[in-house]
KENU-97475 format. One record per residue (C-alpha): x negated, y negated, z negated; residue in three letters; chain. Coordinates in steps of 0.001 Angstrom, whole numbers, always signed. Example, Ala and Ser with C-alpha at 12.3 -4.5 7.8 and 13.67 -1.06 7.14 Angstrom:
// KENU-97475
        u        v        w  res  chain
   -12300    +4500    -7800  ALA      A
   -13670    +1060    -7140  SER      A
This chain:
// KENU-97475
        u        v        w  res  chain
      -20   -27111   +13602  UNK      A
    +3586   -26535   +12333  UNK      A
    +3993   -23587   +13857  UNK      A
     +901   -22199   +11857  UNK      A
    +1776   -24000    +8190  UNK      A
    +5283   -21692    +8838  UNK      A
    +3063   -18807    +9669  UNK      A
    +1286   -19313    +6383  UNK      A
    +4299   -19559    +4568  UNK      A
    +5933   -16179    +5575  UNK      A
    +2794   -14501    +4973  UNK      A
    +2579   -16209    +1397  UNK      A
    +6013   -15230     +590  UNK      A
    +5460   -11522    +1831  UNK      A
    +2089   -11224      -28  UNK      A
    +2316   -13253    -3154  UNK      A
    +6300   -13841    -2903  UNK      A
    +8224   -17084    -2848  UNK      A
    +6654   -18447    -5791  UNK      A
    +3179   -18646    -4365  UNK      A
    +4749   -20378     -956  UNK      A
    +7110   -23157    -2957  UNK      A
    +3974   -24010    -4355  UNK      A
    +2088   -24563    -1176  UNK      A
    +5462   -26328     +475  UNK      A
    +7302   -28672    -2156  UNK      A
    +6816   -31784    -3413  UNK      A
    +4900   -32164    -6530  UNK      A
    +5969   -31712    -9840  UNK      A
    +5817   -32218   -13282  UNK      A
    +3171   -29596   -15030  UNK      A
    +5188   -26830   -16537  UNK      A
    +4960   -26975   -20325  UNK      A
    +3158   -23452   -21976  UNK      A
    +5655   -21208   -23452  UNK      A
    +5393   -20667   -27200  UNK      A
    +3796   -18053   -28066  UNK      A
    +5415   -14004   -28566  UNK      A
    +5412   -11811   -31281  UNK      A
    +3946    -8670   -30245  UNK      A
    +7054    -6008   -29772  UNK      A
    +5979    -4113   -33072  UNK      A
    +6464    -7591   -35392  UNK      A
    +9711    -7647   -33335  UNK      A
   +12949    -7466   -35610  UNK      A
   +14211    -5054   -32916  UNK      A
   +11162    -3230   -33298  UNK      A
   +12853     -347   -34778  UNK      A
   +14982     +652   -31515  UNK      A
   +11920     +134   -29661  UNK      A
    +9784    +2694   -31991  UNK      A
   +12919    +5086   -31264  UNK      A
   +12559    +4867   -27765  UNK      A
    +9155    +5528   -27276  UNK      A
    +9548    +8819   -29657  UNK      A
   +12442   +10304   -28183  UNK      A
   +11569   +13211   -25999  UNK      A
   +14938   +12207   -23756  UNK      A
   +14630    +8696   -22493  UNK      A
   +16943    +8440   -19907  UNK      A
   +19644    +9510   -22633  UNK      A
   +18934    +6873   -25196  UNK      A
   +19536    +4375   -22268  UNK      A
   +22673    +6142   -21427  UNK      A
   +24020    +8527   -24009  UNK      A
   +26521    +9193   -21292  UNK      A
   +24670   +10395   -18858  UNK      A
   +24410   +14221   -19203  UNK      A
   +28091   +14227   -19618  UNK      A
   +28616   +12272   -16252  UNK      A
   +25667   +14377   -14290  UNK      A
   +27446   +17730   -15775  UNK      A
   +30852   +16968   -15205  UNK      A
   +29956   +16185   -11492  UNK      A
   +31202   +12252   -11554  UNK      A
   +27752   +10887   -10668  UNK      A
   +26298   +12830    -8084  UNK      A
   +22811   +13213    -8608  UNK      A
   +21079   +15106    -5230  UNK      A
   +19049   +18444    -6831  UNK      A
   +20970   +18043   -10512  UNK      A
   +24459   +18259   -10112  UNK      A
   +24525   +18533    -6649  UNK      A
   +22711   +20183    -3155  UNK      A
   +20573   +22281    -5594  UNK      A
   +18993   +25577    -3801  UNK      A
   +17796   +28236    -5856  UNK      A
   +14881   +29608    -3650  UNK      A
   +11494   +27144    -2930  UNK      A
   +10652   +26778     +505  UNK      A
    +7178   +27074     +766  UNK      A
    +5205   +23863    +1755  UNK      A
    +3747   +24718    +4680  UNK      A
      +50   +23997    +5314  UNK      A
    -1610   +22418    +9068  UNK      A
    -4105   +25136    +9480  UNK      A
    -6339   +23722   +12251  UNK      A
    -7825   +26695   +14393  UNK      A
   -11386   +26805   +14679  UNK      A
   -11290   +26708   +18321  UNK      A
    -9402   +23511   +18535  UNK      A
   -11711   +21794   +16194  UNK      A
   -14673   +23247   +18187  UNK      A
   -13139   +21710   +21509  UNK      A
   -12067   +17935   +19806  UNK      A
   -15862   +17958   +18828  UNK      A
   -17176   +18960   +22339  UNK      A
   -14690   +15996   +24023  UNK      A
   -15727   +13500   +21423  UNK      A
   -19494   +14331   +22157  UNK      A
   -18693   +13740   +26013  UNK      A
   -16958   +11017   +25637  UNK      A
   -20020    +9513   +23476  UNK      A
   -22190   +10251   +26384  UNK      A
   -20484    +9305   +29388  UNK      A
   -19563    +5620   +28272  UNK      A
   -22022    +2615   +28097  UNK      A
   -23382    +2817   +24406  UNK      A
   -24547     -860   +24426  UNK      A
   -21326    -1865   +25239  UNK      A
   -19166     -285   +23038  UNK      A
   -22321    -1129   +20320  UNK      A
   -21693    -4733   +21152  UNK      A
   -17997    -4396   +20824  UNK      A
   -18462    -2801   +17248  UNK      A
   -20573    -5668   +16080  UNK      A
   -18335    -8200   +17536  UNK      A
   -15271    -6734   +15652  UNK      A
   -17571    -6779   +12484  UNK      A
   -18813   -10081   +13166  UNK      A
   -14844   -11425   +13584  UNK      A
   -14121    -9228   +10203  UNK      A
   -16072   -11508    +8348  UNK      A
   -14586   -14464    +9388  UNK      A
   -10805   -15961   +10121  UNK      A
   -11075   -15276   +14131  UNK      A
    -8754   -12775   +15262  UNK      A
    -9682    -9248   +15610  UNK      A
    -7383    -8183   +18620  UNK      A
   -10135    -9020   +21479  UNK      A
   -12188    -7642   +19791  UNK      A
   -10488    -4383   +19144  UNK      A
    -9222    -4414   +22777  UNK      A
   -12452    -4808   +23869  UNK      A
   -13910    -2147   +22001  UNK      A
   -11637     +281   +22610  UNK      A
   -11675    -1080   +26891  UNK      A
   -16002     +423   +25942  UNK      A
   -14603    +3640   +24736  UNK      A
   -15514    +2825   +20760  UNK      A
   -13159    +5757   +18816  UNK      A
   -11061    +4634   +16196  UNK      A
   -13556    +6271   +13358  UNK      A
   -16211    +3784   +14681  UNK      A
   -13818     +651   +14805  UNK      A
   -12221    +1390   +11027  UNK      A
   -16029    +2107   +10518  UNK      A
   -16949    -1466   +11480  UNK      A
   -14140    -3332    +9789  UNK      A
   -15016    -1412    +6501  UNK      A
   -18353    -2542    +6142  UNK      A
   -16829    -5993    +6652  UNK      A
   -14015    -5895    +4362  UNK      A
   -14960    -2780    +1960  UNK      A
   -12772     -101     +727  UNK      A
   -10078     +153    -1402  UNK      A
   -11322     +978    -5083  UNK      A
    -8947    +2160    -7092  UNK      A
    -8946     +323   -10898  UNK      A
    -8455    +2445   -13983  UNK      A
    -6589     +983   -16307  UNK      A
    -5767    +2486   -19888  UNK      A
């Protein structure tokens, strides 16, 4: 049981940080008081600097009026500024898959899909599901799956309708 409390810590202090993990591990404590509350930064009486840094076209040089002078000058190297510039762009170069290739993965994935025992791997996808949706550990089940021939598209497959996907949130 102590072995798994630590485990819970170090994944609370990689996730949430150590804040989240004293929390869980020291001794209670008095309620923190509220903070009183802030003047927006516009009723600020330093509000003025701050209205001059957001208009300024040149941030970096109202942070550090020195700064062009020390990236010109060549005392602060700064890699593709002052320093290990090139003056012709290497193209990006692009994977091009050829058609053939593609034609072939498809033609192995289809025989794999028919040689193996369908059931099985079925069973193995709805067993990795099943353990998605709960606190029991996926590795059997993934082993197991993948012992049934189950392709990786089918087991991320499974463990997204468990878990969802990643929606990005707008925020303005």
């Amino acid at each position: 049981m102590r072995k798994f409390f630590i485990a819970v810590c170090a994944i609370l202090t990689m996730t949430a940080g150590v804040g989240l993990a004293q929390e869980f591990t020291s001794t209670p404590r008095v309620a923190p008081q509220p903070e009183p509350p802030r003047a927006p930064v516009e009723q600020n009486s330093n509000s003025s600097w701050f209205k001059k840094f957001m208009a300024a076209p040149n941030k970096l040089q109202l942070l550090n009026p020195a700064a062009p002078q020390q990236y010109g000058s060549g005392a602060q190297v700064v890699v593709g500024v002052n320093r290990f510039q090139t003056d012709e762009e290497k193209p990006i170069p692009i994977l091009r898959v050829d058609p053939e290739i593609e034609r072939t993965q498809i033609a192995r994935l289809h025989a794999l899909r028919a040689r193996r025992d369908s059931p099985k791997a079925q069973a193995a996808l709805v067993e990795i599901e099943r353990r998605a949706r709960t606190t029991e550990n996926l590795m059997p089940a993934i082993l197991t799956a993948v012992e049934a021939f189950a392709t990786v598209g089918e087991i991320s497959d499974a463990l997204r309708r468990a878990f969802g996907e990643y929606q990005e949130s707008v925020v303005i």
